[in-house]
C-alpha positions, 0 to 999 in steps of 0.5 A: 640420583638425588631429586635436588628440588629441596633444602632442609624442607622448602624448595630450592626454588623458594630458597633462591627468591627468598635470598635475593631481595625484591625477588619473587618464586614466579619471577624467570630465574636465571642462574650465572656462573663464572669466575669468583677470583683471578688466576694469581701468580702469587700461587706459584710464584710467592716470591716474584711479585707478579701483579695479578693479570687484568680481566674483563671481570675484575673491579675496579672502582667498587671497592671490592678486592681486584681479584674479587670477580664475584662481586662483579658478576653480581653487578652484572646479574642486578644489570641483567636482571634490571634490563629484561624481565628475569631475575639473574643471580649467581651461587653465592646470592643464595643462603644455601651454604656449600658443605665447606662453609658448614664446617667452617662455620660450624654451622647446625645444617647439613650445606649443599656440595658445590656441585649439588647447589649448582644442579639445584640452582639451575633445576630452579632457574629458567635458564643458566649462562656459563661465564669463561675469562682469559684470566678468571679461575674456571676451574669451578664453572667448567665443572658446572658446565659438565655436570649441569648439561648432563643432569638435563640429559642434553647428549641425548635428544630423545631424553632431554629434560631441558630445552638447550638454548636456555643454556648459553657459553660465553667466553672472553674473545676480541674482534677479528682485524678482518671483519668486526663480526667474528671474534678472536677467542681469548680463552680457549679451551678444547672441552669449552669450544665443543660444548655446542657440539656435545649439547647444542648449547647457545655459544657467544664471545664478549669483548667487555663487561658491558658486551656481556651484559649485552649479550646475557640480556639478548640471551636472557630476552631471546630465549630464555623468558619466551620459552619459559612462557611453554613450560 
């Protein structure tokens, strides 16, 4: 199994507090991963002129493209990041490129598998917050969300090598009509619900963007900077 702690000669951990600015190789890291585009009907229906689904995560007045989730998720992390004491980020703040963005800029590197840079990105963070929406493309994150809880071996409690609840889920949902403490999953999905389940990982619904920067600071705040104080 590849080690995954160094790129080109430096460690990852350096890489990613050198990619975002103001960060520091001391600073809580913690890694974000969630939708980069919207589920666009366009794909299948080219000629029907569907209008793109609205989502909790897409723009809508920083100028960046509506299906553009990225860009969101990088003004939650700087909001997270400004709110507890961690430095939030997410794959693409890191100037590591994936094997893809080699070829396709002829790069002279060799570039990390997708999958690689999340494993590396979360083995340099404290903590790692899997981000699922009713309309967002997951198909990445929910890779990640399997591929990283067993890197650190989290099926099995005698052979983990990371305290599960600096690892979080949280998903789309919206409050019950019967009591506003319990919530209606808007996105669902079978593998997704069970992880808590399979990996005893930290499991929350938002309803907004502001209830989940709300929620990623109380986890970012509860868990992950305390417990990084043990390690």
């Amino acid at each position: 199994m590849r080690d995954l702690t160094a790129y080109r000669g430096r460690d990852v951990e350096t890489v990613v507090a050198d990619s975002i600015p103001g960060a520091d190789p001391d600073d809580v890291f913690v890694f974000l991963m969630g939708p980069y585009r919207l589920l666009d009907p366009s794909y299948l229906y080219p000629d029907e002129g569907y209008p793109l689904p609205p989502d909790p995560l897409a723009p809508a007045s920083d100028g960046a493209a509506p299906d553009r989730i990225e860009a969101t998720l990088r003004t939650v992390c700087e909001r997270v990041s400004a709110e507890t004491g961690a430095t939030a980020f997410i794959a693409s703040d890191v100037d590591i490129p994936t094997k893809r963005e080699v070829e396709r800029r002829d790069l002279d590197e060799p570039g990390m598998a997708v999958i690689d840079q999340s494993v590396a990105f979360a083995k340099a963070s404290a903590g790692s917050a899997f981000v699922f929406t009713k309309a967002g493309l997951t198909t990445g994150a929910g890779a990640e969300a399997g591929a990283i809880p067993e890197h650190f071996r989290l099926r099995s409690p005698d052979e983990r090598r990371r305290d599960p609840r600096t690892l979080a889920v949280l998903a789309e949902a919206e409050p019950s009509d019967d009591d506003r403490n319990t919530y209606v999953p808007k996105f669902s999905s079978a593998s997704i619900d069970e992880m808590d389940d399979a990996y005893d990982l930290r499991f929350r619904y938002f309803t907004d963007r502001d209830d989940l920067v709300g929620k990623l600071v109380d986890f970012v705040e509860s868990y992950v900077v305390p417990l990084s104080m043990s390690r």
